[in-house]
DOZATOR-800414 format. One line per field, with one value per residue (C-alpha): residue number from 1; x, y, z; residue in three letters. Coordinates in Angstrom, 3 decimals. Each point is the difference from the previous one (the first is absolute). Layout:
! DOZATOR-800414
nr = (NUM,...)
c1 = (X,...)
c2 = (Y,...)
c3 = (Z,...)
rest = (ALA,...)
***
This chain:
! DOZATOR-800414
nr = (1,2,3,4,5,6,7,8,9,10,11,12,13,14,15,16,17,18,19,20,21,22,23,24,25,26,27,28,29,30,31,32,33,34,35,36,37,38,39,40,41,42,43,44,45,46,47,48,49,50,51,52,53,54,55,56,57,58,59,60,61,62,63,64,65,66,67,68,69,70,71,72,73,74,75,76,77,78,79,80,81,82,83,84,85,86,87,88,89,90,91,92,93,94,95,96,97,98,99,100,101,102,103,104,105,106,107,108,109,110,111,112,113,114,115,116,117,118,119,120,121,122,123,124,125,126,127,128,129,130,131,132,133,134,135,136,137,138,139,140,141,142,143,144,145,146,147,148,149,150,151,152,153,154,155,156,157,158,159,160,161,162,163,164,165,166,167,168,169,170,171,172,173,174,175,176,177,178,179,180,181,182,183,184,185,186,187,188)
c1 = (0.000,1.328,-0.860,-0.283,-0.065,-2.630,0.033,-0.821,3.138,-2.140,-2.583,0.941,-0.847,0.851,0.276,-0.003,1.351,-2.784,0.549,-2.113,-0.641,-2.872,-2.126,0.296,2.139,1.267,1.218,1.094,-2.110,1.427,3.137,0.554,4.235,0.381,-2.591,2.301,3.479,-1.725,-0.564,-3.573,-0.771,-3.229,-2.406,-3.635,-3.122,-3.068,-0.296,-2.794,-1.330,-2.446,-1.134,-1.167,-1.355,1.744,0.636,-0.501,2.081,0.640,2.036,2.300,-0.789,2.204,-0.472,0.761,0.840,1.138,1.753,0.048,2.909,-1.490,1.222,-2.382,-0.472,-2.264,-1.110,-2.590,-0.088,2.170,-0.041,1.961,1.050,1.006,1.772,0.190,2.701,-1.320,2.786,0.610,3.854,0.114,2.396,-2.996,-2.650,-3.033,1.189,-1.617,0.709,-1.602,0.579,-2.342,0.040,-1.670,-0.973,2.712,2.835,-0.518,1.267,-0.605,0.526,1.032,-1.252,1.428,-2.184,-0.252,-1.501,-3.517,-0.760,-2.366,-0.564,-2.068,-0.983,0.921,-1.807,-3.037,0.376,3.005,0.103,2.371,1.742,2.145,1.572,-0.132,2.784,-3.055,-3.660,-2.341,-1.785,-2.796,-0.412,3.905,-0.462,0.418,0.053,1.223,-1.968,1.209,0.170,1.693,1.541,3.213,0.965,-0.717,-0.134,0.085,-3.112,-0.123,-3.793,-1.187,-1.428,-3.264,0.098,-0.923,1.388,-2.658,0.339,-1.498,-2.143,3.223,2.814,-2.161,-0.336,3.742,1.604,2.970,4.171,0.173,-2.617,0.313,2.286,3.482,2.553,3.235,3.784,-1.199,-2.757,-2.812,-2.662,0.773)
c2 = (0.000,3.834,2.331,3.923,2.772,2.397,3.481,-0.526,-2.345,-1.813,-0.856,-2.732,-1.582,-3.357,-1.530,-4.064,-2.468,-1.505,-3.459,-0.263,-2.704,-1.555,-1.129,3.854,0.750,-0.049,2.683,-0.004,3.189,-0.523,-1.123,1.212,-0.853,1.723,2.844,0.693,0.092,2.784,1.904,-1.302,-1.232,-0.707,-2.117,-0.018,-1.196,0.395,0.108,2.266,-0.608,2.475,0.090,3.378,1.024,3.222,3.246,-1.123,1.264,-1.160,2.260,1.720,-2.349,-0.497,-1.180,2.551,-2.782,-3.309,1.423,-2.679,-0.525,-1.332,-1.925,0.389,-1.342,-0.110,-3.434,0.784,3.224,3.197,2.748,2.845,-0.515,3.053,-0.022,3.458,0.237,1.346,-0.168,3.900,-1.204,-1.504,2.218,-0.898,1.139,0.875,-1.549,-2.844,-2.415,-1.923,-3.289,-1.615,-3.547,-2.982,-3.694,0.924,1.222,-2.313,3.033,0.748,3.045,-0.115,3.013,0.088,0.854,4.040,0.081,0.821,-2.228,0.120,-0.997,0.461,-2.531,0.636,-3.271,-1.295,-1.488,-0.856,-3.045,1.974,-2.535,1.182,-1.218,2.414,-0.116,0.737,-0.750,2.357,2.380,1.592,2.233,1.605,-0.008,3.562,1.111,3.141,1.722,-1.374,3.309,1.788,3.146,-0.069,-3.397,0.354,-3.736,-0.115,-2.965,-1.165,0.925,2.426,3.258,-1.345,-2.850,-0.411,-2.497,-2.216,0.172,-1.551,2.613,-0.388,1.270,2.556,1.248,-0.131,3.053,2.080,-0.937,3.343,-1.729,-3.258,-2.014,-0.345,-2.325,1.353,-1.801,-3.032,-0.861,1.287,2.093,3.590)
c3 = (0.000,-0.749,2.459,-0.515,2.114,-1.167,0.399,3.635,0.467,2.970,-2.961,-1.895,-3.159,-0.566,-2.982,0.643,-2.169,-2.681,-1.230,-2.896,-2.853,-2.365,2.823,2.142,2.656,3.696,2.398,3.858,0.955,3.386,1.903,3.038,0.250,-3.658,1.235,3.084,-2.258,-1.901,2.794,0.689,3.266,0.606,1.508,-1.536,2.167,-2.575,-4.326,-1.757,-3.273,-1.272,-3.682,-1.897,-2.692,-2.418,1.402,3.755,2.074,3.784,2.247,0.993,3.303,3.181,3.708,2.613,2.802,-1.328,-3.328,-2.600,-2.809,-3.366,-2.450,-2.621,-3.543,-2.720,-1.145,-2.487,-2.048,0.524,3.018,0.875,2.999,2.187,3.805,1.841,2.863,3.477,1.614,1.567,0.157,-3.306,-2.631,-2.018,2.351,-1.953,-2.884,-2.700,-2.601,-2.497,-1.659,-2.599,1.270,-2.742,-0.655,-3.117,1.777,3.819,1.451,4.038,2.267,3.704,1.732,3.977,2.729,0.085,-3.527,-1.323,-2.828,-3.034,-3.606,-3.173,-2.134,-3.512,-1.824,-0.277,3.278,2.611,2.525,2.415,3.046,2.525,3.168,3.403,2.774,2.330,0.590,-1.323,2.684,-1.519,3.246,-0.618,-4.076,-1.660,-3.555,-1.839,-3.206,-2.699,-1.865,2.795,-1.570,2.410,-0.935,-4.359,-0.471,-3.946,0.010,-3.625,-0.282,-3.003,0.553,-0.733,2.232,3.856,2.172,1.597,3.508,3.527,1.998,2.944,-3.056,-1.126,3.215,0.786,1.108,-1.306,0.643,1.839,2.648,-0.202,3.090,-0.091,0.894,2.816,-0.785,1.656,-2.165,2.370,0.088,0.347)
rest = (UNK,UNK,UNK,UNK,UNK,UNK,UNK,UNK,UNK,UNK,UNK,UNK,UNK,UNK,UNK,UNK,UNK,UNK,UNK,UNK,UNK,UNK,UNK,UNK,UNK,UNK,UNK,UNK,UNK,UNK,UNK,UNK,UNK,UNK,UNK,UNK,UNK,UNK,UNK,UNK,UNK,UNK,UNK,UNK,UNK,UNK,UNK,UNK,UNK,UNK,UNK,UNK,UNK,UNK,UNK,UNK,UNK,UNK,UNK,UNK,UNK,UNK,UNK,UNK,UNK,UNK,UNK,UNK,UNK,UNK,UNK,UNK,UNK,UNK,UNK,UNK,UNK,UNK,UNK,UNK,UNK,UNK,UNK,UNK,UNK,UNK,UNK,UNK,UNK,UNK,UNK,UNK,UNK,UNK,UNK,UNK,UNK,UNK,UNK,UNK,UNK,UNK,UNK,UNK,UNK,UNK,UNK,UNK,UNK,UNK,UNK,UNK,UNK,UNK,UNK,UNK,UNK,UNK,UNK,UNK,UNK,UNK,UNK,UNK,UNK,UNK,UNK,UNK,UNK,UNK,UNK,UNK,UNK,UNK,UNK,UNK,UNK,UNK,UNK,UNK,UNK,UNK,UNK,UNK,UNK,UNK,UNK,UNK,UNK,UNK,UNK,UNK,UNK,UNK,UNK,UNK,UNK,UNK,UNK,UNK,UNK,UNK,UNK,UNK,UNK,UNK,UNK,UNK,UNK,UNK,UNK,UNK,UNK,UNK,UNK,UNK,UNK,UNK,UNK,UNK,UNK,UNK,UNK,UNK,UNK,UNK,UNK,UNK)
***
């Protein structure tokens, strides 16, 4: 597997070796020794799958107790997939960065704890999986408005197009409001 530091060097996109022939093709999507020599230590504790049609877009979520790093994929379909950094220590603070992740290029994104997360779908529909280093706690879950004018995430949507959105994300409030991580990854 290759990994890359993004932008963000704590995001990483990871490319992982695709062993292909006439009858398909087979992947490790996760090792946690070869994980942990690229800098990736982490334990998960529960997977998501959601599925979603065009245009959808989910996020920018994160927990403000029990902060969960993703590593996220798209099985089905294409997304953008977008991670925000939180972190009021971070060199990066305030920060994002996208990645289109695909069934046609197997690529995944780890986003640490101390990152709001998102994505759009960009085809018909996406199957979108992802594992969590921490149990998801509705009561501590926040999101940030997608089209939050101090962040300027470039979403590949037209100018004619609107995202379709849960009630909770359209609802979400602005960067400039929104909770904050301290240096040690909590709430601040």
């Amino acid at each position: 597997m290759e990994v890359i530091a993004t932008r963000i060097p704590d995001v990483k996109l990871i490319k992982p070796k695709v062993f292909g022939d006439d009858r398909g093709f087979f992947m490790e999507t996760w090792n946690e020794r070869a994980f942990a020599e690229a800098g990736i230590d982490a334990t998960f504790v529960q997977d998501n799958h959601s599925r979603s049609v065009k245009n959808t877009l989910r996020g920018l979520h994160y927990q403000i107790k029990q902060p969960q790093g993703k590593l996220v994929r798209c099985t089905k379909g294409e997304v953008f997939d977008v991670a925000v950094d939180l972190r009021k220590s971070s060199p990066t603070f305030g920060q994002w960065v996208g990645e289109y992740l695909s069934e046609e290029n197997q690529h995944q994104l780890w986003v640490p704890p101390g990152f709001a997360h998102g994505f759009l779908v960009t085809s018909e529909t996406a199957d979108f999986q992802y594992k969590c280093t921490d149990y998801y706690a509705p009561e501590y879950e926040r999101a940030i408005h997608w089209e939050d004018e101090a962040l300027s995430i470039e979403w590949p949507l037209s100018s004619s197009d609107l995202p379709l959105l849960s009630e909770k994300d359209s609802k979400a409030v602005v960067f400039s409001e929104a909770e904050k991580y301290d240096q040690h990854g909590e709430l601040q």
